[in-house]
C-alpha positions in Angstrom: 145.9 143.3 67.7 148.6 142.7 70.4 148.3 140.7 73.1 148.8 140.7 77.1 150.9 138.7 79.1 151.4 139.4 82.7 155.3 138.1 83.3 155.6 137.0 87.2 157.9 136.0 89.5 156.2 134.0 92.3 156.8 132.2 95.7 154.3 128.9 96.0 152.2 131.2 98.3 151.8 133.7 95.5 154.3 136.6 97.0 156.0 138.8 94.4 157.4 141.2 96.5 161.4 142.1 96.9 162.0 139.8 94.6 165.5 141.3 93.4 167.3 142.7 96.3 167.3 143.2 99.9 166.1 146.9 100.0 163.8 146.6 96.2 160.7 147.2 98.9 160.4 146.5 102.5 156.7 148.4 102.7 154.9 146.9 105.2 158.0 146.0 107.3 158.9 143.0 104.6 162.5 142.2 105.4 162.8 138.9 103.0 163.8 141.2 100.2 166.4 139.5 97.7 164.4 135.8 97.5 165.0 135.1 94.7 168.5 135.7 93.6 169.1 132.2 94.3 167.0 130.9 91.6 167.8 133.3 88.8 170.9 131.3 87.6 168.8 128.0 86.6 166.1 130.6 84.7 167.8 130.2 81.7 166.3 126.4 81.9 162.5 127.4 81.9 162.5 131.0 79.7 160.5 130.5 76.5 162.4 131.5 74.0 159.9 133.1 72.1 159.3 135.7 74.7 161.5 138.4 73.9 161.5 138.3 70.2 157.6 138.1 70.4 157.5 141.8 72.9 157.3 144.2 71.0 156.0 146.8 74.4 156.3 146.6 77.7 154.1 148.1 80.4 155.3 149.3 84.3 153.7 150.4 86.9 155.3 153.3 88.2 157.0 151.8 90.9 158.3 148.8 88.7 159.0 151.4 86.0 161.5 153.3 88.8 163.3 150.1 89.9 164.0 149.4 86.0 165.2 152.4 84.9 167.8 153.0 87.3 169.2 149.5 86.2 168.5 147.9 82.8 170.1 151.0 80.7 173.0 150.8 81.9 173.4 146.8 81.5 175.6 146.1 78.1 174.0 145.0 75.1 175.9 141.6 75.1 172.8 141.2 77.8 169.8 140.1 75.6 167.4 141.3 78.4 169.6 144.7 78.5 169.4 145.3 74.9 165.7 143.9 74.5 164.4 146.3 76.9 166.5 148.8 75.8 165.2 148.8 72.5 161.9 148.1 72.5 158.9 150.7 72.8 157.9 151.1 76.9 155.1 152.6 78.4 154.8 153.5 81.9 151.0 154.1 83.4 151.3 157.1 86.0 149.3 159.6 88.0 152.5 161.1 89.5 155.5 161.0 86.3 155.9 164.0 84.3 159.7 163.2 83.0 161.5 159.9 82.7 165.1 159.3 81.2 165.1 155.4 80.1 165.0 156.2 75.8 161.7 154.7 74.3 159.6 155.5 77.0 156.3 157.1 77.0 154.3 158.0 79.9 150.2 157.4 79.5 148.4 159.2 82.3 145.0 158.7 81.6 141.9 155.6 82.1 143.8 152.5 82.8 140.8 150.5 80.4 141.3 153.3 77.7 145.3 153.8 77.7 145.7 149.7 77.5 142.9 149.2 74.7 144.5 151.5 72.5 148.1 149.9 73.5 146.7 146.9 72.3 145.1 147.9 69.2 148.2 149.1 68.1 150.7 146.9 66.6 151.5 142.8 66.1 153.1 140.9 69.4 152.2 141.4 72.6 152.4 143.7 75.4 154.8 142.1 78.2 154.1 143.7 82.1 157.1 142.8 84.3 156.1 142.5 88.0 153.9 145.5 88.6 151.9 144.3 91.1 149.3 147.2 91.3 149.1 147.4 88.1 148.9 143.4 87.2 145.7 143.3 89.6 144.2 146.1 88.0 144.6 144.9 84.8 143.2 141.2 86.0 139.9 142.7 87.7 139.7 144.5 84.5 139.8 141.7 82.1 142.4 143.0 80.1 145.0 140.2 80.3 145.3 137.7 78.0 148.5 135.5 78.7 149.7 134.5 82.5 153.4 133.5 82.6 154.3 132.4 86.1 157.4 131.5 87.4 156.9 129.8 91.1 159.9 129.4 93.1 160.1 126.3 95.5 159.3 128.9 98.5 157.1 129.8 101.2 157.4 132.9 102.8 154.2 133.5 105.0 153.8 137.0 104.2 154.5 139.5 102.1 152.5 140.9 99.0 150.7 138.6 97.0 150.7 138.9 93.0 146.5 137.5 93.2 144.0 139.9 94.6 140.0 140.0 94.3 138.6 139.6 90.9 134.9 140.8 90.0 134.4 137.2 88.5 135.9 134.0 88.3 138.7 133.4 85.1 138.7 130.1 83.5 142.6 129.1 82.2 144.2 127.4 79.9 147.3 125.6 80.2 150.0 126.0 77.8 152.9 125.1 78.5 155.3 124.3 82.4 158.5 123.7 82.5 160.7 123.1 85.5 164.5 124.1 86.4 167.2 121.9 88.5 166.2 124.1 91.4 162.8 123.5 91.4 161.4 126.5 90.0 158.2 126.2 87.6 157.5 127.9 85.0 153.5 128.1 83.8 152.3 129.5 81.1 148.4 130.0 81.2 145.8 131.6 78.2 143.0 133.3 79.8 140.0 132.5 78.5 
């Protein structure tokens, strides 16, 4: 049975949104798009190595999904990420998709709880969500996340969206591993029990 890790890219006060670029999404009038190009180059220090060879799906949210596949297929495979996520099995969960380009993608339409037990019952590795905001909190409050991988940038920025949102109980954690870049970034990587 495969696992889930939620893969996230946080500010100290938990905000995951416009991460990549300036106009990746200013909803809500956000206008601190593009935070965290300045930490990307020290990732390299803190990524587990493990991570890609042991994905063997991904999982977007439609929105995430969007942003990806106008970028990452057309990316070189001398990129590992490019040719990782190129070549590996992804699966988009949508009430609005009826077509999508990016090779190896399938589109699941139906219960969240139903679509991602049967993605997990399904194979060896585990499932890796990339950002996905509404998605990653309705997988939380659903208990369907096993694995948090958090990477917290030395950064406050006061408002924005934040990855953590209401959960119908409490989650205990386990620690597994931090690391840390020259920059400042950490990296956590948490079980869920």
């Amino acid at each position: 049975m495969r696992t889930l890790a939620l893969v996230e890219f946080l500010t100290v006060d938990g905000v995951m949104q416009g991460l990549g670029s300036p106009e990746e999404d200013t909803s809500g009038g956000f206008t601190h798009g593009g935070w965290g190009a300045e930490f990307g180059p020290a990732m390299g220090q803190v990524m587990d190595p493990d991570g890609l060879s042991g994905t063997s799906a991904y999982l977007f949210g439609r929105r995430t999904f969007e942003k990806m596949a106008a970028f990452w297929p057309f990316q070189g495979h001398d990129n590992p990420i490019a040719a990782h996520l190129n070549a590996t099995p992804k699966f988009v969960l949508s009430g609005t998709l009826t077509t999508v380009d990016w090779a190896g993608t399938t589109i699941l339409t139906g219960d969240l709880d139903d679509e991602v037990r049967a993605l997990k019952a399904d194979g060896p590795g585990s499932i890796t969500v990339l950002g996905s905001g509404v998605l990653s909190r309705a997988l939380l409050a659903a208990g369907l996340v096993d694995e948090l991988r958090l990477f917290i940038h030395p950064l406050l920025m006061g408002t924005g969206t934040r990855l953590f949102g209401s959960l119908p109980d409490p989650r205990r954690l386990t620690l597994r591993s931090v690391g840390q870049t020259d920059l400042g970034t950490v990296a956590l990587t948490y079980v869920i029990d």
